[in-house]
C-alpha positions in Angstrom: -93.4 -17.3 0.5 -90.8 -16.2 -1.8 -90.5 -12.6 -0.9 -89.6 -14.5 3.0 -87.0 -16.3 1.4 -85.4 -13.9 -0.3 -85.5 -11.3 2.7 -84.0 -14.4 4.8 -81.0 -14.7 2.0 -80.0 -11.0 1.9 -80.3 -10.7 6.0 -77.6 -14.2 5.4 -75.6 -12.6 3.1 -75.7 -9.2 5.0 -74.3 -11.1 8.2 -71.7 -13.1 6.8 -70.0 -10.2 5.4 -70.4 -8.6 9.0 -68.7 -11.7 10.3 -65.8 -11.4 7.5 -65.3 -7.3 8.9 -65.1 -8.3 12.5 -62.4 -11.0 11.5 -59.5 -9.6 12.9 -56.6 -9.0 10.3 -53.7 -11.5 11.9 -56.6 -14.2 10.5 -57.0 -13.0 7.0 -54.2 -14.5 4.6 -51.6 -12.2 3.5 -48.8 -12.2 0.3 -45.5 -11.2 1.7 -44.2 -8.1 -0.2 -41.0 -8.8 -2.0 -37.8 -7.9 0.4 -36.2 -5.0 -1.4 -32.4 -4.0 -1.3 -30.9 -2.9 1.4 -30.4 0.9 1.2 -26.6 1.6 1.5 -25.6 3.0 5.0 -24.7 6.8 4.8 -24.0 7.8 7.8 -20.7 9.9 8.3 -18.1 8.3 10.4 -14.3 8.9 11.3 -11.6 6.9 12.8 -8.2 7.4 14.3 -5.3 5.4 14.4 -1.6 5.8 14.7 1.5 4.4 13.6 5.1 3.9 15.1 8.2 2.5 13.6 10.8 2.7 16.5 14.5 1.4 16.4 17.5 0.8 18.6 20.9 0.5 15.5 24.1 -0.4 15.8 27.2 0.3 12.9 29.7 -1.8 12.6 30.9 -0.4 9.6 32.3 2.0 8.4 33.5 3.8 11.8 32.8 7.6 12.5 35.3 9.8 13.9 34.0 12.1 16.4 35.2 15.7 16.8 38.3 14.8 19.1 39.3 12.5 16.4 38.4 8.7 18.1 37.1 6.2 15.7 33.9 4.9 17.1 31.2 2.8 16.0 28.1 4.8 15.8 24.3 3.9 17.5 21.3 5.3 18.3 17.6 5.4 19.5 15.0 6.2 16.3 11.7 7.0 15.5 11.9 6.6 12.0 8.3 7.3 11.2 5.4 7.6 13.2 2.0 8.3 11.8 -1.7 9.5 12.6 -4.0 8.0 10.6 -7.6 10.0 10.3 -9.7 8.0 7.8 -13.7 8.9 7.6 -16.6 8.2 4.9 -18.6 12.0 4.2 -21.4 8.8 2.6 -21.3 5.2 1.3 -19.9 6.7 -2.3 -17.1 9.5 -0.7 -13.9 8.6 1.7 -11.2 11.0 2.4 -8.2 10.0 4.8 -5.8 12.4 5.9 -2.0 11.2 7.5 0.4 13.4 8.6 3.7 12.1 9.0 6.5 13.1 11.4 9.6 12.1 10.4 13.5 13.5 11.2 14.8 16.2 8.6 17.7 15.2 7.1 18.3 18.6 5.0 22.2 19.9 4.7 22.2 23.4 5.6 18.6 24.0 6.8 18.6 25.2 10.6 15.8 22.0 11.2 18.5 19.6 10.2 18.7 16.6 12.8 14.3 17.9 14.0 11.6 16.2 13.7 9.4 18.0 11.4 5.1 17.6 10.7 4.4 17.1 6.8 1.6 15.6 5.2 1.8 12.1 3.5 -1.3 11.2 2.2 -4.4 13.6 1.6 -7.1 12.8 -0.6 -10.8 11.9 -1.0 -12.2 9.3 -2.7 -15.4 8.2 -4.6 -16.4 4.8 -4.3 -17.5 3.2 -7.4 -19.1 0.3 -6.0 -22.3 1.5 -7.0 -21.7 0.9 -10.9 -18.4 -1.3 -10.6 -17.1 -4.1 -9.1 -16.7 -4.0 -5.0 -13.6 -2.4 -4.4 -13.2 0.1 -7.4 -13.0 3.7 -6.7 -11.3 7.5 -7.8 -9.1 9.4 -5.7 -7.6 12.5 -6.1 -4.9 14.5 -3.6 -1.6 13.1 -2.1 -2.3 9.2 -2.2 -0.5 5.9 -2.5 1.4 5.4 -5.8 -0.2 2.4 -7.6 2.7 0.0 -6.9 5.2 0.2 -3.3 2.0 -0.1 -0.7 0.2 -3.0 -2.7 4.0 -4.6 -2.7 4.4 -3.6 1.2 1.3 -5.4 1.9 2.6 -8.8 0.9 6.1 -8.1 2.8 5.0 -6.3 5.7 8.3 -5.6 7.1 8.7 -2.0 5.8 9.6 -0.9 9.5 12.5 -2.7 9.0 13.3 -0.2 6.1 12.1 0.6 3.1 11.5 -2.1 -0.3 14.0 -2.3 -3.0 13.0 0.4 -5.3 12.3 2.9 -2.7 15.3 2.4 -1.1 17.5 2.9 -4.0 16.0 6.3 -4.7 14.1 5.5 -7.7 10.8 6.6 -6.2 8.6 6.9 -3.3 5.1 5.4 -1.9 3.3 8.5 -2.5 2.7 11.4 -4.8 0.3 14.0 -6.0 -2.1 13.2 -8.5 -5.4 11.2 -9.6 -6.0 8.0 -9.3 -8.6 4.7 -10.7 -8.5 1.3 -8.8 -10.7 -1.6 -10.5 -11.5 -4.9 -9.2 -11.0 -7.9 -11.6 -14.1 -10.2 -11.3 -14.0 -13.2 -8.8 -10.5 -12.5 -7.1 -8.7 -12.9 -10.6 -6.7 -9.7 -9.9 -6.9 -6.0 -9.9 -5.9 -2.7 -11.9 -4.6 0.6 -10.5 -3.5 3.4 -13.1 -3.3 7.3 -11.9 -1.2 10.5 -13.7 1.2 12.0 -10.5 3.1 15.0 -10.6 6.3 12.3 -10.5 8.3 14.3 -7.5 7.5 12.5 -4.7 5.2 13.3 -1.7 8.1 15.4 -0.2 8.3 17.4 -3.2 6.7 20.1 -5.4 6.2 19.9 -8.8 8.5 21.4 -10.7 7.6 21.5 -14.7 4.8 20.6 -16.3 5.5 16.9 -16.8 3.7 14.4 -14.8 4.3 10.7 -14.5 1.9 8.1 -16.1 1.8 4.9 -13.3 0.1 1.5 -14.4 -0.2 -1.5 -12.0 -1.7 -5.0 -13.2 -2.3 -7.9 -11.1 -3.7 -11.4 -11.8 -4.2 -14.1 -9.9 -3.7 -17.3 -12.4 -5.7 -19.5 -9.8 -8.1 -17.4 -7.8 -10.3 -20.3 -7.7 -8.2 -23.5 -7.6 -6.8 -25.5 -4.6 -6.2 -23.0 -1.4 -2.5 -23.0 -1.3 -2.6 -22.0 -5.1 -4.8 -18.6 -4.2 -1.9 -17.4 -2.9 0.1 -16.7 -6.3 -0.1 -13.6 -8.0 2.1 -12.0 -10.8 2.6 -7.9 -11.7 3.4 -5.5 -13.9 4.6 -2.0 -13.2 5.2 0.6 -15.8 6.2 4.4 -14.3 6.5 6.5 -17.5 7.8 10.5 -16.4 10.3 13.1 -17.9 12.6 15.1 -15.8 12.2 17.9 -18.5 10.5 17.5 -21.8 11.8 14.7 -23.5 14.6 13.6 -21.2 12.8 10.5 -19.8 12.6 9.0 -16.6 10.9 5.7 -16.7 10.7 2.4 -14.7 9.6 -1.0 -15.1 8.9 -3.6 -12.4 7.9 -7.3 -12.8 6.9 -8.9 -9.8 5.9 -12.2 -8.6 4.6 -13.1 -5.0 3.0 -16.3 -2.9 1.4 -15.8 -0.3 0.3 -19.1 2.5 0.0 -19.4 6.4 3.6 -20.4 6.5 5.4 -18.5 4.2 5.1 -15.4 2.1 7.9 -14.8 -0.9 8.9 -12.5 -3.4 10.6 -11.8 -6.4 11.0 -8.5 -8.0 13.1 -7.2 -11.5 13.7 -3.7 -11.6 14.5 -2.0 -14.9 15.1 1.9 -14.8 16.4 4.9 -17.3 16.8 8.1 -16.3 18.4 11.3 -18.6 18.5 14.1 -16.9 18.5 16.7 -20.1 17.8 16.2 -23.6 19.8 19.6 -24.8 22.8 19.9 -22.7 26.0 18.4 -23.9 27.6 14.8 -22.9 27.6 13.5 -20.2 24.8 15.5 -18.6 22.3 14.4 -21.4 23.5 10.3 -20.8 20.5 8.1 -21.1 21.4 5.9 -18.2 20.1 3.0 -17.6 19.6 0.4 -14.2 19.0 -2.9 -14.0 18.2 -5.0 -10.4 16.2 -7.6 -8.7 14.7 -8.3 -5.1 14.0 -11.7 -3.9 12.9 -12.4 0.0 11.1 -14.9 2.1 9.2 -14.7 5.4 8.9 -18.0 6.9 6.2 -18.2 9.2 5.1 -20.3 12.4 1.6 -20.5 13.8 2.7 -19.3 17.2 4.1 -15.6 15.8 7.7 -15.9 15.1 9.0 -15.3 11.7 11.8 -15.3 9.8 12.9 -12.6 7.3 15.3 -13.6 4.3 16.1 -10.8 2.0 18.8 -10.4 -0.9 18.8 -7.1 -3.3 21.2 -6.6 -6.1 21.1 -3.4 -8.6 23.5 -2.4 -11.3 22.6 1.4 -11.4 24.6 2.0 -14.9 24.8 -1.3 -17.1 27.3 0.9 -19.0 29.8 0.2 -15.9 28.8 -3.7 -16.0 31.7 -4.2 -13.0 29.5 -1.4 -10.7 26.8 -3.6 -7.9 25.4 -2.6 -5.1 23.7 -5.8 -2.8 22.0 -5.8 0.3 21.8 -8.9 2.4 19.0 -8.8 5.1 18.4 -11.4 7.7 16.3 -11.4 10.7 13.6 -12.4 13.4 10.4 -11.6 14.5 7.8 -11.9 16.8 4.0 -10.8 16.0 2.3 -10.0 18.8 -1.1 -11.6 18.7 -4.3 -9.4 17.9 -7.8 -8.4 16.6 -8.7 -7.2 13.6 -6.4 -4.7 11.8 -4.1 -4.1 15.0 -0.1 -4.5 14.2 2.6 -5.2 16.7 5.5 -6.8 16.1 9.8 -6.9 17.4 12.6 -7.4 14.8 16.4 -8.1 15.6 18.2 -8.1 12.1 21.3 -7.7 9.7 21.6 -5.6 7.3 24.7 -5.0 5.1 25.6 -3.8 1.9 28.6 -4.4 -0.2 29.7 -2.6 -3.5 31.6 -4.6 -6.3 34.4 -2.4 -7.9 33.0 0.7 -5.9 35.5 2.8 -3.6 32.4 2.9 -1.0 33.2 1.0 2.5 30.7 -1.9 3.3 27.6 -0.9 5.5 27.2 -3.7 8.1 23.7 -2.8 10.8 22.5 -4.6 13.7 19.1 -3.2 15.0 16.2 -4.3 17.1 12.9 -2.6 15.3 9.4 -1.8 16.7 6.1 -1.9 15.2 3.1 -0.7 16.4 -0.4 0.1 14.0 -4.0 0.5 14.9 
């Protein structure tokens, strides 16, 4: 009797574990796996894009003379700049964008004088850092944006009008040679940019073996506060370069900007000194020094016109305190409406410059600018 039961358990116990086999697997109750990070997307890409800064000007002073001797007020169609813009990830950690840039040689005595001629403006590749850093922070090295004109230009956006304060005044460019670090501060409080440049400009070759030291810091006091706060941000600038050992060739730039729906604003001091020998005799081993400011507004309207308000003044030798040069700017535009990173926009402005206790005629411009980036 017991051997029978026990046969009768183990044929039980045989088929239930059959049944449990033949279950199919959608039945049997599963632990999801733990969702793992997404693997960073390494496939190589490239884009194109182009962009055009176009102009119709009219002078209204100072009159030319033409070669019969007339006096006449001078005007002309320009294509101040135009660029192509090839920009491409080799991974998700390397970037490289290359722009050539045409633009009209202006060289005395060259046979291209008056051409348009193909140079490069910015070349380099770049490692993101994102990786080990904060979103945002990389190395570059090649011809790249100097640390402070195309952050500033990206608050103003009118630099097809012409170019910003310090630029303009020949103090330096928005590119150079050299190698670069960019470095997010944490939750939109600001950012660093610091790089060592061969100091002589994009359009230049080095020509010594000093190189300038280039330091931008931003904060943003209230990253996190009301909305129309966010917009506030403050910067320092510091350009340290020789033009041959020990004659120095510095500049230092405080900044403050606002940025909201309806208005963006500016203000900028400029201090500069420049020697241009340490050796030779007076005056050619002056330490001269330059002190200016920058101060604009765009007004803005939700339906794409704004307003541009601009005012520079610079003292390019405080030694000859009686010496100014200001630039009044005023003007309006339309923004074309768009999608994405698309740019198209029509200016009519003024521009005119005056000179206090300087025998230099007044420069008084009427022009009608174009913009088109993509």
């Amino acid at each position: 009797m017991r051997i029978t039961r026990a046969v009768a358990m183990v044929a039980l116990t045989a088929s239930a574990a059959a049944a449990l086999l033949a279950v199919p697997a959608t039945a049997v109750a599963q632990v999801t796996p733990a969702a793992g990070a997404t693997p960073p997307d390494d496939t190589p890409s490239i884009k194109v894009g182009a962009t055009l800064y176009a102009d119709y000007t009219y002078q209204q002073t100072p009159q030319a003379t033409d070669t019969d001797g007339n006096l006449y007020k001078p005007s002309s169609f320009n294509v101040s700049r135009s660029y192509i813009n090839i920009t491409g990830n080799v991974s998700h950690m390397v970037a490289f964008r290359i722009t050539p840039d045409v633009a009209r040689e202006t060289g005395t005595g060259s046979s291209l004088n008056g051409s348009y001629t193909f140079r490069i403006k910015y070349a380099f590749a770049q490692v993101n850092l994102d990786d080990w850093m904060r979103n945002g922070s990389w190395a570059r090295i090649g011809i790249q944006q100097t640390p402070w004109l195309d952050f500033a230009e990206g608050i103003y956006r009118y630099r097809f009008q012409g170019t910003m304060f310090v630029e303009r005044e020949g103090y330096f460019a928005s590119s150079d040679a050299g190698a670069s670090f960019h470095y997010n501060l944490p939750s939109n409080y600001g950012d660093i940019h610091v790089g060592v440049f061969n100091g002589e400009n994009y359009n230049k070759a080095e020509v010594n073996d000093q190189k300038a030291l280039m330091v931008r810091g931003t904060v943003r006091p209230f990253a996190t506060m009301a909305p129309v706060l966010r917009g506030l941000r403050a910067s320092v600038f510091y350009d340290a370069d020789h033009y041959v050992m020990n004659a120095e060739r510095t500049r230092v730039i405080g900044n403050l900007t606002f940025e909201h729906r309806y208005v963006n604003a500016g203000f900028e001091y400029l201090d500069t000194k420049d020697q241009a020998s340490a050796t030779k005799p007076a005056p050619a081993n002056a330490d001269i020094e330059g002190k200016g400011y920058s101060i604009w507004a765009t007004p803005k309207s939700p339906t794409g016109w704004e307003a541009l308000l601009r005012y520079d003044r610079l003292r390019p030798n405080t030694a000859l305190d009686s010496q100014v040069r200001n630039r009044t700017i005023l003007g309006v535009a339309y923004w074309f409406p768009h999608q994405g990173n698309v740019s198209s926009a029509l200016l009519l402005d003024y521009d005119g410059q005056t000179f206090d206790h300087i025998a230099t005629p007044a420069n008084k411009k009427i022009a009608v600018h174009a913009l088109i980036s993509f």
